[in-house]
C-alpha positions as CSV (number, residue, x, y, z in Angstrom):
1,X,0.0,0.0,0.0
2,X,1.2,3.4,-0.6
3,X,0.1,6.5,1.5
4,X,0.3,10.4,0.9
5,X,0.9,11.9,4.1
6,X,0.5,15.7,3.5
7,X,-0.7,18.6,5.8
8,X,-2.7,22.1,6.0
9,X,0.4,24.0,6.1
10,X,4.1,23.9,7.2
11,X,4.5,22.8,10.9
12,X,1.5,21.1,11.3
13,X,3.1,17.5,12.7
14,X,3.8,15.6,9.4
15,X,6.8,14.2,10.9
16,X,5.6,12.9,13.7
17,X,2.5,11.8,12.5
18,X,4.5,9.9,9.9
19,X,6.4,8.0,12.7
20,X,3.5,7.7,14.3
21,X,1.6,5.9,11.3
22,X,4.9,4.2,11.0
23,X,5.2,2.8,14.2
24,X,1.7,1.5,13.8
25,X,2.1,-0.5,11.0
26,X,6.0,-2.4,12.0
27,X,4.0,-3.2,15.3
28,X,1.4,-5.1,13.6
29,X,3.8,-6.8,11.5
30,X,4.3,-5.2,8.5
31,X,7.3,-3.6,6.5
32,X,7.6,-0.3,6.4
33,X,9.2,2.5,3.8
34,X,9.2,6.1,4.4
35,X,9.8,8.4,1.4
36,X,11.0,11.5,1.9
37,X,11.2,13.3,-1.6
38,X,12.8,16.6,-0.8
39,X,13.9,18.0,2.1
40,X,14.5,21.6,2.6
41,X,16.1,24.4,5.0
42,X,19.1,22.2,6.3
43,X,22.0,25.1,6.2
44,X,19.2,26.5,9.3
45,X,18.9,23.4,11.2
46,X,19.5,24.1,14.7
47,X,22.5,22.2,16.6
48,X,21.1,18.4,17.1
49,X,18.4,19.7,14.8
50,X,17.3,16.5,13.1
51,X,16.1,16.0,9.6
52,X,12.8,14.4,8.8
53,X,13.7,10.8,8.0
54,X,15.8,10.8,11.0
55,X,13.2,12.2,13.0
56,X,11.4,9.3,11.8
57,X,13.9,6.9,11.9
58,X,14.4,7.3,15.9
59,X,10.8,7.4,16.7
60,X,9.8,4.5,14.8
61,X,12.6,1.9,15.0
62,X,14.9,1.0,13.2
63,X,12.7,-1.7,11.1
64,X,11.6,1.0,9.4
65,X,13.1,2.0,5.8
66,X,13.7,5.9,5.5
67,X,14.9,7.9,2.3
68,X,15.2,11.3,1.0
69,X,15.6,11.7,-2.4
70,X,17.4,15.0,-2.3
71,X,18.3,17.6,0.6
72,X,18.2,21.7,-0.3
73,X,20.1,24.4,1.9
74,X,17.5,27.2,2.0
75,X,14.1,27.1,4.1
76,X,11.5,27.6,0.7
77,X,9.2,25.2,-1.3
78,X,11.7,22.4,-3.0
79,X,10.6,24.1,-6.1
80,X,12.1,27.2,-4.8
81,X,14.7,26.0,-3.1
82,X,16.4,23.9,-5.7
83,X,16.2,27.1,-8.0
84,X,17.8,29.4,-5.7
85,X,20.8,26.7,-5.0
86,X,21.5,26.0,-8.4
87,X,20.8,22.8,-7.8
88,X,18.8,19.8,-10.3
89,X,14.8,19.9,-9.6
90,X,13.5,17.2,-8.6
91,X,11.2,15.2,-11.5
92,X,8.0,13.3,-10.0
93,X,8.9,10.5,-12.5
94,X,12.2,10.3,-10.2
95,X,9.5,10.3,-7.0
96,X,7.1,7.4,-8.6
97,X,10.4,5.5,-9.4
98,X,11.3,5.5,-6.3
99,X,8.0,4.6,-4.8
100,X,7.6,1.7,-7.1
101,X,11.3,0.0,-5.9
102,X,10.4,0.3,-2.6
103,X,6.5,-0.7,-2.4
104,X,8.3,-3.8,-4.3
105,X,9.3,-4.9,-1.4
106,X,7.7,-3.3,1.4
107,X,4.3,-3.9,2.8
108,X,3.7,-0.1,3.1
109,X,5.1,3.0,1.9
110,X,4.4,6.4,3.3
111,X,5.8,9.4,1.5
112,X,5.5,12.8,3.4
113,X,5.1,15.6,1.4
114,X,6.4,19.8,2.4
115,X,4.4,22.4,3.7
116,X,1.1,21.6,2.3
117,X,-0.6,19.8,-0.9
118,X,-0.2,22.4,-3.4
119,X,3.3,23.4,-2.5
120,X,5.6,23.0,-6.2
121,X,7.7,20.1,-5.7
122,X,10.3,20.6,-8.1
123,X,10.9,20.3,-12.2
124,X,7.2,21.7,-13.2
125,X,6.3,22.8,-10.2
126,X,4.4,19.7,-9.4
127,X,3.2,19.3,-6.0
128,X,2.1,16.0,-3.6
129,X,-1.2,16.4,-5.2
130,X,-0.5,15.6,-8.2
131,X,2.2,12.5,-7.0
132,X,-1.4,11.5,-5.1
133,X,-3.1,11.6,-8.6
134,X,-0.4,9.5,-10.2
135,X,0.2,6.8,-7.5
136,X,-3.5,6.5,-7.0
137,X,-2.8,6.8,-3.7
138,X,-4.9,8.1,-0.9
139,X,-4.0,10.8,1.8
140,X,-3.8,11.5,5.3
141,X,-3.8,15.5,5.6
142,X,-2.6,16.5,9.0
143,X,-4.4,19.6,10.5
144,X,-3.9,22.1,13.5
145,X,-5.9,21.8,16.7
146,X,-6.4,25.8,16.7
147,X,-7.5,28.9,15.6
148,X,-8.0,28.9,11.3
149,X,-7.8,25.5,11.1
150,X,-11.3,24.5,9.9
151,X,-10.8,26.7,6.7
152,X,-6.7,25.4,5.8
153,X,-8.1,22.0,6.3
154,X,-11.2,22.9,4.3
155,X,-9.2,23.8,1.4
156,X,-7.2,20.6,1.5
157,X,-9.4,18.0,1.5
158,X,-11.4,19.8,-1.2
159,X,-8.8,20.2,-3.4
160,X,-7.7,16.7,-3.0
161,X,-11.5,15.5,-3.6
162,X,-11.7,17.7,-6.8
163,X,-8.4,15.4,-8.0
164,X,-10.2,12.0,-7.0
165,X,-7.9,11.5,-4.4
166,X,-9.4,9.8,-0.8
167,X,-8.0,11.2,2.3
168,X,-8.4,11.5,5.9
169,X,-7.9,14.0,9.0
170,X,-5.2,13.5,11.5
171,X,-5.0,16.2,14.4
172,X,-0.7,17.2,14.3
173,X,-1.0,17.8,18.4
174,X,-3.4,17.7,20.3
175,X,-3.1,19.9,23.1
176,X,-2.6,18.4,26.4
177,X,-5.3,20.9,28.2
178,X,-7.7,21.4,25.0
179,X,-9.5,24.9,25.1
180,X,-12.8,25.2,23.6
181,X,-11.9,26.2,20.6
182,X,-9.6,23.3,20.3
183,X,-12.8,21.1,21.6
184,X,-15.2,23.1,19.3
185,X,-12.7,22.3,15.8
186,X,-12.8,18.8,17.0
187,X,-16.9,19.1,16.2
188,X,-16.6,21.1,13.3
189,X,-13.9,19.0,11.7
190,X,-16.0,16.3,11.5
191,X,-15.0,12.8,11.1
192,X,-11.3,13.2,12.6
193,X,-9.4,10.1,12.1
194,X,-7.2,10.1,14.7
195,X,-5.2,12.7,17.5
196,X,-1.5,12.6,17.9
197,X,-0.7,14.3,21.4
198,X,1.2,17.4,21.8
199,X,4.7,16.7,22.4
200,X,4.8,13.1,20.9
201,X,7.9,13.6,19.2
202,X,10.2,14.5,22.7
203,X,9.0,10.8,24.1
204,X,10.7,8.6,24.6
205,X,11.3,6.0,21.5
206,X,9.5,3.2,22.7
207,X,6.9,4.7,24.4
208,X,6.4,6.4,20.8
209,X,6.1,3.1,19.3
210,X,3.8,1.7,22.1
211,X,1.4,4.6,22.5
212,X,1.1,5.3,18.8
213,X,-1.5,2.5,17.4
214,X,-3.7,3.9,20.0
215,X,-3.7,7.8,18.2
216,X,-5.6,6.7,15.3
217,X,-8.9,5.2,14.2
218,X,-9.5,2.0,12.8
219,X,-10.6,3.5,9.9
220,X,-7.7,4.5,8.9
């Protein structure tokens, strides 16, 4: 099986959620690839600042198959950044290339997307929409718990209905105290998918891995 998983905006919890749904799925049993196709902004990464396949390679385990195809200096779309560093753009036949070798021999593949699903990817300016559209794939869109989320996530899902492509709601973090309009979102979002707690991605490793089947619904 292959998954999107994509997001509202930048800094919504894609990493962790990706662990997360990673961690799921080695504890029932099954292999596990997660695709990274461009990662940006590493020339500001913080010291011990990780990047996001290593983020999801400590949370999850180490059963867990990470890659990134390519890795760009300068905090902007991968579009954008590859541009500005002079660098090759990334093609999404290089992507579904790379998703097809590993789904070969993995039971599932996740590939996490940047910022959100209409962000340009690279050669094109494709986005993770459009790698949805080709892969047939469906999509887990992570949201914010806060203020302006009902309209970002609004605007995601329908533009990834309008493209055929199936997706679900995951709350990024959940706030450990929830507010009301954290509570009132939670009503408003509708069917919600699952909740990944605030601060999941400081726990420790196996805690992650045992705690995390229990953040998401079974219809997911």
């Amino acid at each position: 099986m292959i998954t999107i998983v994509t997001g509202t905006d930048t800094g919504v919890g894609k990493t962790i959620v990706t662990a997360a749904l990673a961690a799921r799925a080695s504890a029932a049993g099954h292999s596990v690839a997660v695709l990274k196709p461009a990662q940006t902004g590493t020339a500001a990464f913080a010291p011990g600042e990780t990047s996001d396949v290593e983020t999801v390679a400590h949370l999850a385990g180490p059963d867990v198959t990470t890659v990134t195809l390519v890795s760009l200096p300068d905090p902007l779309s991968p579009h954008a950044a590859a541009q500005v560093a002079g660098a090759p753009e990334l093609y999404l036949g290089d992507v579904l290339e790379a998703v097809a070798k590993l789904a070969a021999t993995h039971d599932l593949v996740l590939i996490e997307g940047a910022g959100g699903v209409l962000v340009p990817m690279g050669y094109g300016a494709w986005t993770i929409a459009d790698a949805a559209v080709a892969l047939r794939a469906p999509a887990v869109v992570v949201a914010r718990a806060g203020l302006g989320t009902l309209n970002h996530t609004a605007l995601t899902t329908e533009a990834l209905r309008h493209r055929g492509v199936a997706n679900r709601v995951v709350i990024g973090s959940w706030p450990a105290r929830p507010e009301l309009v954290h509570e009132r979102n939670l009503i408003d979002l509708g069917l919600i998918s699952g909740r990944v707690p605030e601060g999941a991605g400081a726990m420790d490793p196996e805690a992650f891995r045992a705690a995390a089947p229990t953040w998401f619904s079974s219809d997911l």
